[in-house]
Structures are given as structure tokens and as C-alpha cells.
VOKOLVEX-800788 format. One record per residue: residue number from 1; residue in three letters; x, y, z of N, C-alpha, C in turn. Coordinates in pm, 1 decimal. Layout:
BEGIN
{NUM, "Ala", {X, Y, Z}, {X, Y, Z}, {X, Y, Z}}
...
This chain:
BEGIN
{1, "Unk", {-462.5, 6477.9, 2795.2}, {-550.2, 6442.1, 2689.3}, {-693.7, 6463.9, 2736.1}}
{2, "Unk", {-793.0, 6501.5, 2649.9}, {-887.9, 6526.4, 2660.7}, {-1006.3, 6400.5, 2651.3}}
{3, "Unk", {-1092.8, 6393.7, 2686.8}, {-1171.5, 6303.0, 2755.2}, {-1231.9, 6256.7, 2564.7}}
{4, "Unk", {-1243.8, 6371.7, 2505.8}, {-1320.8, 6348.5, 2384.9}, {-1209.3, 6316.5, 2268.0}}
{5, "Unk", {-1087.5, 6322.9, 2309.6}, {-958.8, 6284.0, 2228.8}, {-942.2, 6142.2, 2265.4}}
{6, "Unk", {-958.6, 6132.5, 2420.4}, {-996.4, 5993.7, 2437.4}, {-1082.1, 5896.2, 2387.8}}
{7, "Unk", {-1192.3, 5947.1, 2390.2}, {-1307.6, 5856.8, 2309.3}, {-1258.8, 5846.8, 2153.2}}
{8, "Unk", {-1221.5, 5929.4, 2097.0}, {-1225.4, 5918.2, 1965.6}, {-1125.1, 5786.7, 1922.4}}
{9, "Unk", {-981.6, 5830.8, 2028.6}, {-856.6, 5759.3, 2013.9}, {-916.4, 5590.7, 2015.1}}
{10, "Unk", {-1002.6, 5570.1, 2109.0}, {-1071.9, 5433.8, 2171.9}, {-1180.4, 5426.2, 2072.6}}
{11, "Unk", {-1251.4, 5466.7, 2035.2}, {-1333.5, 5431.7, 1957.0}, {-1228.3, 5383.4, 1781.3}}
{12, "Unk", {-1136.8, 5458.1, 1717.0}, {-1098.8, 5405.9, 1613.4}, {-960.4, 5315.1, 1680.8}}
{13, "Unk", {-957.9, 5270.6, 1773.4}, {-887.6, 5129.7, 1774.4}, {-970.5, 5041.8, 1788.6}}
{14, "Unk", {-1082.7, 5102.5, 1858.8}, {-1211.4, 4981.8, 1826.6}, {-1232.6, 4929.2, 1649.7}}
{15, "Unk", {-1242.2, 5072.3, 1623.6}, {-1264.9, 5021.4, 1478.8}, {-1141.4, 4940.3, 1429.6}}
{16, "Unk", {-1058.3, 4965.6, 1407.9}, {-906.4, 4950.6, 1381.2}, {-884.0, 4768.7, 1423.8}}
{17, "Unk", {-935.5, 4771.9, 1530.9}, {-932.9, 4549.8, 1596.7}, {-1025.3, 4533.6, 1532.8}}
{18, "Unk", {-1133.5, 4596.4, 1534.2}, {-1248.9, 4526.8, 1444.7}, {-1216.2, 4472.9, 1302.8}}
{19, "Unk", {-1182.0, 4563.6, 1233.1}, {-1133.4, 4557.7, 1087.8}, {-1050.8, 4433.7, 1050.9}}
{20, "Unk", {-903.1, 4469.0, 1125.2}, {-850.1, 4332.8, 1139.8}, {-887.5, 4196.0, 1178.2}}
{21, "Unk", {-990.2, 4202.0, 1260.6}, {-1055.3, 4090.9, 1299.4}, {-1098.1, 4034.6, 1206.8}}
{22, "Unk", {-1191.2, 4110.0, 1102.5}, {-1230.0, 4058.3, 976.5}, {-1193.8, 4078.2, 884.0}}
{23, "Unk", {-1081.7, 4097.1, 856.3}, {-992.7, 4048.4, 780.2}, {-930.8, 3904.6, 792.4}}
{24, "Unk", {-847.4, 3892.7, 946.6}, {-852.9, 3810.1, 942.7}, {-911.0, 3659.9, 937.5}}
{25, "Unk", {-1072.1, 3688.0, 969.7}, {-1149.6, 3549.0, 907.0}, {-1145.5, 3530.6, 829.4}}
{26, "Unk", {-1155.5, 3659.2, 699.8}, {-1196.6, 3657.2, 592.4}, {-1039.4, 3577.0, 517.2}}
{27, "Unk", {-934.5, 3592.2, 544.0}, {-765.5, 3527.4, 567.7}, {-825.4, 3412.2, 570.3}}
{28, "Unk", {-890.0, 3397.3, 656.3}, {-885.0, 3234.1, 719.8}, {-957.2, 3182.3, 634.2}}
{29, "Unk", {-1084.9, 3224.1, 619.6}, {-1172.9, 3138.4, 523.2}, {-1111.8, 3088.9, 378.3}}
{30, "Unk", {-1037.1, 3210.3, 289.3}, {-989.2, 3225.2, 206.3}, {-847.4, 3100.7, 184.7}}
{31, "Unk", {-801.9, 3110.0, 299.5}, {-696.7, 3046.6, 328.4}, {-753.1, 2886.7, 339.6}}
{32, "Unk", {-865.2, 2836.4, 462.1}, {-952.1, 2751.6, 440.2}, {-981.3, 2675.2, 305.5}}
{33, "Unk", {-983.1, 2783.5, 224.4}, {-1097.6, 2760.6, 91.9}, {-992.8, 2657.9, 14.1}}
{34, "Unk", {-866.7, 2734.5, 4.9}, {-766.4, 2700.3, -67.2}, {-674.4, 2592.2, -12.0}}
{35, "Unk", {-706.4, 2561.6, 90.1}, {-664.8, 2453.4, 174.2}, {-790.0, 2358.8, 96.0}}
{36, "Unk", {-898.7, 2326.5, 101.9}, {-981.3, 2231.2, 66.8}, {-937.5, 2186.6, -32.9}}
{37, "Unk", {-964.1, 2316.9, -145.9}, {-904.2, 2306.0, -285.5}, {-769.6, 2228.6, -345.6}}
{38, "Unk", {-687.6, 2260.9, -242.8}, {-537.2, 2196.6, -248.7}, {-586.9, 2075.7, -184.4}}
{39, "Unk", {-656.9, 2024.5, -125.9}, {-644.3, 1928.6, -75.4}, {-675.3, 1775.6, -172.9}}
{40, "Unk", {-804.6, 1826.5, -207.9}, {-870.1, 1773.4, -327.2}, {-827.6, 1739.4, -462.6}}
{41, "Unk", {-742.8, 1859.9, -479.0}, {-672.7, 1857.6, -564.5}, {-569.1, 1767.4, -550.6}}
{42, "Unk", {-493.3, 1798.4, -476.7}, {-411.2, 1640.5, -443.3}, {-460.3, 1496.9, -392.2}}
{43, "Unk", {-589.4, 1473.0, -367.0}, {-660.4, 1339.3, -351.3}, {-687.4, 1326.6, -483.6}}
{44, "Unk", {-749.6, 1424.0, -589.1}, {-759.7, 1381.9, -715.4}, {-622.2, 1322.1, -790.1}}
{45, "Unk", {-558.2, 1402.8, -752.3}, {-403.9, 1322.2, -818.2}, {-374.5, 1198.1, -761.8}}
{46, "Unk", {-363.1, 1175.1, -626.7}, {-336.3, 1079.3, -546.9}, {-444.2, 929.8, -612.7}}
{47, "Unk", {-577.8, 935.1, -607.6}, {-652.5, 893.7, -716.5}, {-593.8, 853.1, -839.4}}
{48, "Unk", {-585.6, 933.2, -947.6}, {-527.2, 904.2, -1062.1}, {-359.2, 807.7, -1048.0}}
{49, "Unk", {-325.7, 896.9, -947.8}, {-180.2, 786.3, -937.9}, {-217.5, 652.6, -910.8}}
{50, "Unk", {-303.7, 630.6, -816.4}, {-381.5, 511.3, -783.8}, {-365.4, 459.9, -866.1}}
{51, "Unk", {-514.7, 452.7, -985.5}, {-528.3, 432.5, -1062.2}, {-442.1, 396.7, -1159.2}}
{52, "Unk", {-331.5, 442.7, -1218.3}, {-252.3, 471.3, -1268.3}, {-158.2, 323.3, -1215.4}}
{53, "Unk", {-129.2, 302.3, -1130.7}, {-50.4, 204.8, -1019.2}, {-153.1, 92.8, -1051.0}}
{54, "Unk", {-296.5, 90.3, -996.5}, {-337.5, -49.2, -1069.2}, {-285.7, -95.1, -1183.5}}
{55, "Unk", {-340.0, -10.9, -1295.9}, {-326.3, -50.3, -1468.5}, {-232.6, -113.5, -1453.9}}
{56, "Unk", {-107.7, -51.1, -1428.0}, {-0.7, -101.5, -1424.9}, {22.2, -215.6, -1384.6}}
{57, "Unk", {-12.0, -247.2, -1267.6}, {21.4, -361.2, -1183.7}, {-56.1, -461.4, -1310.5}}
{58, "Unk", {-227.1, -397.3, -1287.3}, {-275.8, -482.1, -1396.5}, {-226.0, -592.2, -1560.2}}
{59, "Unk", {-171.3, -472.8, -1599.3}, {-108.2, -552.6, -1708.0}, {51.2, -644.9, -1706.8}}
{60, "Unk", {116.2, -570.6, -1581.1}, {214.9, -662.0, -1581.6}, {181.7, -798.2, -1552.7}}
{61, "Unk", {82.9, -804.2, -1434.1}, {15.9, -932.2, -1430.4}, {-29.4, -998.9, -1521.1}}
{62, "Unk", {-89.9, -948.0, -1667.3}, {-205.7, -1014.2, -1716.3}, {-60.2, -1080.1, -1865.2}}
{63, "Unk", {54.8, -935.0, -1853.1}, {166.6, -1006.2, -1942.5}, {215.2, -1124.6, -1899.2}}
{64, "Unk", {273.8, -1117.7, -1688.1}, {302.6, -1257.3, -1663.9}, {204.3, -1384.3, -1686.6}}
{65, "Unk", {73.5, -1355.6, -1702.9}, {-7.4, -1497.7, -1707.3}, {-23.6, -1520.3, -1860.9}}
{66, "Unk", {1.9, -1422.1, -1941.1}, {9.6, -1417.8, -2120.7}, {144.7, -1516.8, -2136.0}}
{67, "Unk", {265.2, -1494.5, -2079.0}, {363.5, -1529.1, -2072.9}, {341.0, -1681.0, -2002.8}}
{68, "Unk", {315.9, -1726.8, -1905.8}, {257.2, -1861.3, -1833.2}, {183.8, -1914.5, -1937.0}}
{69, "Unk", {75.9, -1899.9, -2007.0}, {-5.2, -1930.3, -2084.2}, {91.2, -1964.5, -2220.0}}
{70, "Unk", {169.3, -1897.6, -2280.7}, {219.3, -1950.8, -2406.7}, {352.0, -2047.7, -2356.3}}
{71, "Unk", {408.4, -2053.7, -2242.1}, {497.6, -2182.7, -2187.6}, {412.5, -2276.5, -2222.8}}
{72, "Unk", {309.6, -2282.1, -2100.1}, {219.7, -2413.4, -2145.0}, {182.7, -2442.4, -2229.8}}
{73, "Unk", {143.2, -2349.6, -2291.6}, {92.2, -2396.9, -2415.9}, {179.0, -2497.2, -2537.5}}
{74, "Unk", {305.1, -2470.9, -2507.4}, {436.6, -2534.5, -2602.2}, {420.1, -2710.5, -2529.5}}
{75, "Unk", {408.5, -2713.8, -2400.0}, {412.6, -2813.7, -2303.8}, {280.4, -2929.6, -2428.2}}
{76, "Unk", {192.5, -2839.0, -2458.6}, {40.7, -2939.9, -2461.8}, {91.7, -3050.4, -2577.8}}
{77, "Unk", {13.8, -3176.4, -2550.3}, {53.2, -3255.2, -2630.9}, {27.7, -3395.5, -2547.5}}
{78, "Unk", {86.0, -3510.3, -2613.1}, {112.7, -3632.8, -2591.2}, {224.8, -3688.8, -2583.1}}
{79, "Unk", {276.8, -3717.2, -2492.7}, {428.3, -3799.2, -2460.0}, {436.0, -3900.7, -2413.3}}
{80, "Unk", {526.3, -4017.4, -2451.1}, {524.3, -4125.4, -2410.0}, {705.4, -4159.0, -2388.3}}
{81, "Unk", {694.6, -4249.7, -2287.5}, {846.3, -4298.2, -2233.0}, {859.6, -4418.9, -2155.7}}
{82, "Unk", {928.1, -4521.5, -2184.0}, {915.1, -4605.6, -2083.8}, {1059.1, -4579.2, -1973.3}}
{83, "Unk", {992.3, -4580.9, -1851.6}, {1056.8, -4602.6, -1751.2}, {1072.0, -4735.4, -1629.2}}
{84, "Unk", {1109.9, -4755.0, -1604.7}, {1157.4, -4898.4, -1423.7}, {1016.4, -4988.7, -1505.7}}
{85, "Unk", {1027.1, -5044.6, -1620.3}, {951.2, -5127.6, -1700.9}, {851.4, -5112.0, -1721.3}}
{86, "Unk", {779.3, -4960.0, -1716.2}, {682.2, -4961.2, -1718.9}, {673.3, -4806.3, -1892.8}}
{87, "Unk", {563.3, -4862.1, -1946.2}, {476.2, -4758.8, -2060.4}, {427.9, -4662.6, -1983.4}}
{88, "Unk", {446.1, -4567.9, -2026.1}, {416.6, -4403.3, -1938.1}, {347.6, -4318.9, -2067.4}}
{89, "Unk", {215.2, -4297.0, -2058.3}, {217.0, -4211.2, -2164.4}, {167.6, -4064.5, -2057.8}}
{90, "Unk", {180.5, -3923.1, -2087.1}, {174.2, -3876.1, -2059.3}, {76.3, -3736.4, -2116.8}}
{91, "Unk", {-15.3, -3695.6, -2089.1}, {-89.2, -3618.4, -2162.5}, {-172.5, -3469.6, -2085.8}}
{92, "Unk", {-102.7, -3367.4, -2185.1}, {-105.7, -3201.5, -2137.1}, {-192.8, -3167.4, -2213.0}}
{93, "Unk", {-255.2, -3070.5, -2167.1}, {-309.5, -2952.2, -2176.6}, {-371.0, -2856.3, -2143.0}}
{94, "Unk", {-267.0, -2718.9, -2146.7}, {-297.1, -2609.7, -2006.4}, {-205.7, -2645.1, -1922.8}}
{95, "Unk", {-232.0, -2589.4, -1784.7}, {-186.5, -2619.8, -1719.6}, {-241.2, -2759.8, -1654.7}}
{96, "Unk", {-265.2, -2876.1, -1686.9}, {-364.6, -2995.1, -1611.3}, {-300.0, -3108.3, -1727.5}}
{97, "Unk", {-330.6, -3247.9, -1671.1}, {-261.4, -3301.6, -1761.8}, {-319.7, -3444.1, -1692.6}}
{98, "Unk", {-324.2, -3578.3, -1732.8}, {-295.3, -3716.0, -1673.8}, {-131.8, -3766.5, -1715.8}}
{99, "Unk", {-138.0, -3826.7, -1639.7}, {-30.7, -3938.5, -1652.5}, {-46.0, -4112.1, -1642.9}}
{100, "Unk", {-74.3, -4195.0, -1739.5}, {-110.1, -4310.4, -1723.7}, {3.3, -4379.7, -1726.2}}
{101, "Unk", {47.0, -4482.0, -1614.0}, {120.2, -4596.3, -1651.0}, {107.8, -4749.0, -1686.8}}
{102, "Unk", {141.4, -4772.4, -1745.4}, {70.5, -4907.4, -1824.6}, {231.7, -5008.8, -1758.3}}
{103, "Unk", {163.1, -5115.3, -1648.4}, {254.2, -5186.8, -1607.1}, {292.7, -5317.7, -1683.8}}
{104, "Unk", {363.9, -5432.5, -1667.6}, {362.3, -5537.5, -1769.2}, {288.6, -5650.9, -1728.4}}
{105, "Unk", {218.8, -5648.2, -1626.8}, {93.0, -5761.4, -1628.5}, {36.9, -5697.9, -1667.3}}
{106, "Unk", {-3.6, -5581.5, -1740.5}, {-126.4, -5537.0, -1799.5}, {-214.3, -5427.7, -1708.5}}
{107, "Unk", {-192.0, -5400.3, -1587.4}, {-273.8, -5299.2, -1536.1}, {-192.8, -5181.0, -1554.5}}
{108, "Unk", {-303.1, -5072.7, -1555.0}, {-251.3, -4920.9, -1561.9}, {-304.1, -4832.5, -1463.3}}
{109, "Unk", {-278.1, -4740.9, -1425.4}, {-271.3, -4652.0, -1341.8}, {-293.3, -4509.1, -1366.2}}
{110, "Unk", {-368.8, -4421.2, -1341.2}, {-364.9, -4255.6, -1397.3}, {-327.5, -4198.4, -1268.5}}
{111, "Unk", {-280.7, -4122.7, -1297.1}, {-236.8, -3987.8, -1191.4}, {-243.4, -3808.8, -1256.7}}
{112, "Unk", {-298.3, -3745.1, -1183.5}, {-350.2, -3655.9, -1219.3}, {-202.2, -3556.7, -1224.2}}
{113, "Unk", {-215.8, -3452.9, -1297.9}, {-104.3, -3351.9, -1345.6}, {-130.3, -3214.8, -1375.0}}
{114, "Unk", {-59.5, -3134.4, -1239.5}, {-71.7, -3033.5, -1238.7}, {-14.2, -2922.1, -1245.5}}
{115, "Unk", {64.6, -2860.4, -1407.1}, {173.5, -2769.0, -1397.7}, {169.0, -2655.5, -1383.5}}
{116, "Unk", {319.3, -2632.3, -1333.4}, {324.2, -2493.5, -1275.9}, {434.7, -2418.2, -1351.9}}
{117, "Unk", {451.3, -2330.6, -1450.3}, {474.9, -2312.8, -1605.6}, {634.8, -2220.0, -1487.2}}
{118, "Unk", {566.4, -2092.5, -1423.4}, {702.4, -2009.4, -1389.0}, {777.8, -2051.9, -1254.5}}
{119, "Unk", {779.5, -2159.7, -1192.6}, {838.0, -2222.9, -1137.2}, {952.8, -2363.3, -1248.4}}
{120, "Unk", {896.4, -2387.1, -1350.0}, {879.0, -2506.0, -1444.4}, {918.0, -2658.2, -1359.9}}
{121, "Unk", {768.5, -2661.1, -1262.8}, {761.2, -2776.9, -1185.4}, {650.5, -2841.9, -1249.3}}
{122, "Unk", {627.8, -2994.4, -1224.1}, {414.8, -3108.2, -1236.8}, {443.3, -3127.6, -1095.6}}
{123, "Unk", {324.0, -3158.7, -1072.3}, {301.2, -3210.6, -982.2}, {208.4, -3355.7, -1047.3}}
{124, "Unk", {297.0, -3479.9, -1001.3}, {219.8, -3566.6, -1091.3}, {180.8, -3649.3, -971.1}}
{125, "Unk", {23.3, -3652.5, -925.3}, {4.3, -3766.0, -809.8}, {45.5, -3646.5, -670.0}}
{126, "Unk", {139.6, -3711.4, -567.7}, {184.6, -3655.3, -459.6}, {316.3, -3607.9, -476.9}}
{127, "Unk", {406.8, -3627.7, -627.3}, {529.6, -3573.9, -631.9}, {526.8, -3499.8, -753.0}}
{128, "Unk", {660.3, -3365.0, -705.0}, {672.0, -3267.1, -704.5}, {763.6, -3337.0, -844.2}}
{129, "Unk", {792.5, -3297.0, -939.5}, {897.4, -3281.5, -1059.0}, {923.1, -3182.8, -1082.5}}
{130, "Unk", {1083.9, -3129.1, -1141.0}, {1119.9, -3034.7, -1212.9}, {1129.2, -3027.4, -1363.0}}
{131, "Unk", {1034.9, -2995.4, -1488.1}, {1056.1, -3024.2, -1598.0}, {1133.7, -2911.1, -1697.0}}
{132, "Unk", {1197.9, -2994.3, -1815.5}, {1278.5, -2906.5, -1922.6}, {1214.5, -2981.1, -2035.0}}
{133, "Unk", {1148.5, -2880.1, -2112.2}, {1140.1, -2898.3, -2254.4}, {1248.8, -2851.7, -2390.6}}
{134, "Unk", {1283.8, -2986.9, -2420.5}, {1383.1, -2975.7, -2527.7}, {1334.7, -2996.4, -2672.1}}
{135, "Unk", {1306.4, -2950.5, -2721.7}, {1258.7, -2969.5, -2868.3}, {1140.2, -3062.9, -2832.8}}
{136, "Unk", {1112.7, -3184.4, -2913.7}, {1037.0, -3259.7, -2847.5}, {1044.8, -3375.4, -2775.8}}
{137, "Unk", {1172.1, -3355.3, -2642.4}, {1189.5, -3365.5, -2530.6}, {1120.7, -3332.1, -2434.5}}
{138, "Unk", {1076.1, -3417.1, -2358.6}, {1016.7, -3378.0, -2229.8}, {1120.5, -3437.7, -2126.6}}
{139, "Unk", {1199.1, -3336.7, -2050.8}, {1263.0, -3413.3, -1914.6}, {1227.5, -3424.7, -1781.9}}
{140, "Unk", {1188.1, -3490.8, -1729.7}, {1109.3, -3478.6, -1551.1}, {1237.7, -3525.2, -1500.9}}
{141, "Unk", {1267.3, -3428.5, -1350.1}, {1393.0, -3492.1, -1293.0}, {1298.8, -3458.4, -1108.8}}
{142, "Unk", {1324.7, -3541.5, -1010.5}, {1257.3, -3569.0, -899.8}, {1333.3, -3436.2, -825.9}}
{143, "Unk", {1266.9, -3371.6, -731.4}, {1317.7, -3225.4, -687.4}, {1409.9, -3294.6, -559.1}}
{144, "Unk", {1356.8, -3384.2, -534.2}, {1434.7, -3428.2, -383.7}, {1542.3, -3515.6, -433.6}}
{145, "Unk", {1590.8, -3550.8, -582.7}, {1688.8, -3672.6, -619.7}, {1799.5, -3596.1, -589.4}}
{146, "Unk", {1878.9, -3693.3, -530.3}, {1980.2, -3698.4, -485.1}, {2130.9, -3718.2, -626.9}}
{147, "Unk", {2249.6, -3703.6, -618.7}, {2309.3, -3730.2, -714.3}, {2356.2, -3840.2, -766.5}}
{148, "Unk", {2344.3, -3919.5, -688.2}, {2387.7, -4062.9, -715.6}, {2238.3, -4169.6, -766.0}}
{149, "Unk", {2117.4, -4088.5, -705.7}, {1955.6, -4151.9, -814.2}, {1970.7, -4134.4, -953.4}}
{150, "Unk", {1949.4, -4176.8, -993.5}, {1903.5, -4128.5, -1178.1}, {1743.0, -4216.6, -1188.3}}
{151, "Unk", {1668.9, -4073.6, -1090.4}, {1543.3, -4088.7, -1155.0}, {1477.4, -4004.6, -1216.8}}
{152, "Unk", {1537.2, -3983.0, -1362.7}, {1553.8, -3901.3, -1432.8}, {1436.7, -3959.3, -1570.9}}
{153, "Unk", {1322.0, -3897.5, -1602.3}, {1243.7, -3986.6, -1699.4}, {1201.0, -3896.1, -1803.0}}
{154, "Unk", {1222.4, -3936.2, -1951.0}, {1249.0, -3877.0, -2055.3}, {1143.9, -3942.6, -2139.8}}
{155, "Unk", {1045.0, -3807.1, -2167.9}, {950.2, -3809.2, -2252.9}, {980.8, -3805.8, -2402.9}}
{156, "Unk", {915.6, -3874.5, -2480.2}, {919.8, -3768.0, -2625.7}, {808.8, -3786.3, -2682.6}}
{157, "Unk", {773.5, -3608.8, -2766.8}, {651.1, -3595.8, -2779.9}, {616.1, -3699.5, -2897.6}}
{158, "Unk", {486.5, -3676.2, -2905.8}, {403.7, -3811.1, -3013.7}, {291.5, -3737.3, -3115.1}}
């Protein structure tokens, strides 16, 4: 081979790596570009799903406290019952409530009342009750009573 067959041969593989070379950035960038693009593009979705996943959450929540809210709301009122000799009147609304007992020497007592609609527990004072509303029945039964207690105390509304 000739010295100038040589150069030529070497000079267009020069050209020849060169070319490819930039091509391939130009690959890369391109490739780059569309990588960002895809990327974004899927954070924008990822986003919207987000989003999408709040609402949701949002309103199931705001149905369960719509739902809490019209329990109690059936609860509100005035009830009275006598229980272990004593006048009990009892008085809701919302979730918050008193409870007065009127003893038979004449003193009475309030205790504060605090219900909890999707459990359907009061908390009346330091104890815990489980309540059932029956028409206008009110039933409180003690969470810790045992089966052989019947401290079982029965409202009716007023």
C-alpha cells in the first residue's frame, strides 16, 4: 500500500469515528431529551394520581364524618331514667352531652358526656358505656359488665 492510500484510508476513518461520534451525542442528547420528557411526563401523572388518591381519600372521609354526624344527630335530645334510686336525666347534642343525677336527699351531680357515634360508645365522667338506640330508647350497658351485673340503664327520650 501506498503511503498516500494510506493517508487517505486514515484520514476517512478519521472522518468515519468522527461522524459516529456525533451522532452518537447527538443519540444521546436526543435520547436524554426524551428521557426528561418521559420522565415528567410520568411525575405529571404520578401527580395527578396523587391527587386523584387524596380526593378520594378526601371524600370517603368527609362521607365517614357525614355518616358520624347524622348517627349523632338521631342520639340529640333529652332522656330521662331512673336508676340504683336515683333521677338521671340525660342530655345530647353532637357529639357532647351532660348527664345529671338527681339523688333522693336532693343533691345532684353532672358529669360530662362524650360520644363516640362509630364505635357506638359515651364516655360519661371516667366510664366507658356501650350505647343502642331503639326507637326512643336509649340503652347504656357498662363495657367491663360482667354477665351476672345488670348494670344495664335504660333511657327514654322526652
Amino acid at each position: 500500500m501506498t503511503i498516500s492510500k494510506k493517508i487517505t484510508f486514515s484520514a476517512l476513518t478519521a472522518l468515519a469515528a468522527i461522524a459516529l461520534a456525533a451522532c452518537g451525542s447527538s443519540n444521546q442528547e436526543q435520547t436524554g431529551q426524551s428521557s426528561q420528557a418521559q420522565s415528567v411526563s410520568s411525575s405529571s401523572a404520578a401527580e395527578s394520581s396523587s391527587a386523584g388518591s387524596s380526593s378520594s381519600a378526601g371524600s370517603s372521609s368527609s362521607a365517614a364524618s357525614a355518616s358520624e354526624n347524622q348517627e349523632t344527630a338521631q342520639l340529640d335530645g333529652s332522656y330521662q331514667a331512673n336508676y340504683d334510686g336515683e333521677q338521671l336525666t340525660l342530655e345530647i347534642s353532637g357529639t357532647t352531652g351532660s348527664l345529671t343525677q338527681f339523688e333522693a336527699e336532693g343533691q345532684s351531680e353532672v358529669k360530662q358526656v362524650q360520644i363516640d357515634s362509630s364505635n357506638q360508645t359515651m364516655v360519661i365522667g371516667d366510664d366507658v358505656k356501650r350505647y343502642r338506640l331503639d326507637g326512643d330508647q336509649l340503652t347504656l350497658e357498662d363495657l367491663s359488665q360482667e354477665a351476672s351485673d345488670d348494670d344495664t340503664m335504660i333511657f327514654s327520650r322526652q
